[in-house]
C-alpha positions in Angstrom: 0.0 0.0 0.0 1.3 3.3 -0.8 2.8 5.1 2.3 2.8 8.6 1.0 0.3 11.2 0.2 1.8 11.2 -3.6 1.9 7.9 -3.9 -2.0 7.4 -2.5 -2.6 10.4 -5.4 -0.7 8.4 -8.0 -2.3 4.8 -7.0 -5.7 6.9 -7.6 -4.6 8.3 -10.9 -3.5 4.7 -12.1 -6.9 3.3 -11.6 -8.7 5.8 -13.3 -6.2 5.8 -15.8 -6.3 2.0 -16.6 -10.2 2.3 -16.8 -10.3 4.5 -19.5 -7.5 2.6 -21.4 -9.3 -0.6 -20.9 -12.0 1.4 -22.9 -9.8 2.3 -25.4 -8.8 -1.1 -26.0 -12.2 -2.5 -26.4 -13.4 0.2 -29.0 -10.1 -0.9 -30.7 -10.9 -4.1 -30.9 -14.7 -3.6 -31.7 -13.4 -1.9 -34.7 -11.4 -4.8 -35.5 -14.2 -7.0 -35.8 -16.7 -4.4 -37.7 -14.2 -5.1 -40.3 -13.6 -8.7 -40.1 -17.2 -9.2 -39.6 -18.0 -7.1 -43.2 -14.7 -9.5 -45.0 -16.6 -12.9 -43.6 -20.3 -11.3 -45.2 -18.0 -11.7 -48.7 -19.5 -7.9 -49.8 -16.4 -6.4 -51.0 -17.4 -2.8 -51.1 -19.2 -2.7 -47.5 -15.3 -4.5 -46.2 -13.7 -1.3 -48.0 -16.2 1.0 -46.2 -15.5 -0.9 -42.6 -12.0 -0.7 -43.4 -11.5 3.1 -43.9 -14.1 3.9 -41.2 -11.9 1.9 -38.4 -8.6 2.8 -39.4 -8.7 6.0 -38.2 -9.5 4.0 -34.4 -6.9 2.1 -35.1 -4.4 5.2 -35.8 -5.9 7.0 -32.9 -5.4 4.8 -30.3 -2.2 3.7 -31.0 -0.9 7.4 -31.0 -2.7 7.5 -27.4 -0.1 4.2 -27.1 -2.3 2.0 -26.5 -1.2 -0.1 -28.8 2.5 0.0 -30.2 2.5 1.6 -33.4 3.7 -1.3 -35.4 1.0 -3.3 -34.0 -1.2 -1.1 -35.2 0.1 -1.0 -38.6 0.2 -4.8 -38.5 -3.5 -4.9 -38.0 -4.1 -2.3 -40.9 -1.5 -4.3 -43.1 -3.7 -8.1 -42.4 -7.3 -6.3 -42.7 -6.3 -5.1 -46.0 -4.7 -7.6 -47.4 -7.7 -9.7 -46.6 -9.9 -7.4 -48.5 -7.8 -7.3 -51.2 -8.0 -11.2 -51.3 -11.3 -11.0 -51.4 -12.2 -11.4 -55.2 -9.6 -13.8 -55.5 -10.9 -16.6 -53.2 -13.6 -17.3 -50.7 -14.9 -15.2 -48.1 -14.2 -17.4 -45.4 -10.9 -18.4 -46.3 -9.6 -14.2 -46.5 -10.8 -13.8 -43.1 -9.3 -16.6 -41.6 -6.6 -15.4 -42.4 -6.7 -12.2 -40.5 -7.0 -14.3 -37.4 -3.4 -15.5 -36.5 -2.7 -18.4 -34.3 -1.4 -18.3 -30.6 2.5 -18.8 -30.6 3.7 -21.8 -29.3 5.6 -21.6 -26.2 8.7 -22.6 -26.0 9.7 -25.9 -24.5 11.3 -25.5 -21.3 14.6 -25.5 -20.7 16.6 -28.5 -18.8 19.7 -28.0 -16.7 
């Protein structure tokens, strides 16, 4: 527990802080899915107007550093590509792609 009056004030600022960037983070992520949820319909031109609604979430939040920047741009880089892949193949099959599996942790080490 903090012992100081700046540290009580700081404790308090933290909490309040990490509300509003939990907040953040979900309207980041809901934007996420708005536009994997138009690539999975297959409608090419309502994916496009998803895409450049949400990017500018995207953007914003990771300026607030929320998010790193490159993961940001990551994000940007799969959701396109997926609509861009659209026409070529499937629906289904661009928007799995978006979704990348968990890493594999690492085997431990033995001494």
């Amino acid at each position: 527990m903090a012992n100081t009056a700046q540290a009580r004030k700081r404790a308090r600022q933290a909490v309040k802080q990490r509300a509003h960037n939990a907040s953040l983070r979900s309207t980041l992520r809901t934007a996420i899915k708005k536009i994997i949820k138009a690539v999975e319909a297959g409608d090419k031109v309502a994916a496009t107007a998803a895409y450049s609604e949400n990017v500018s979430v995207i953007d914003r939040i990771a300026d607030k550093n929320i998010i790193h920047k490159n993961k940001a741009s990551r994000h940007k880089s799969r959701l396109n590509a997926a609509i861009k892949a659209m026409s070529a193949e499937a629906p289904v099959a661009a928007a799995a792609k978006v979704k990348a599996a968990p890493k594999a942790k690492a085997a431990p080490k033995t001494a």
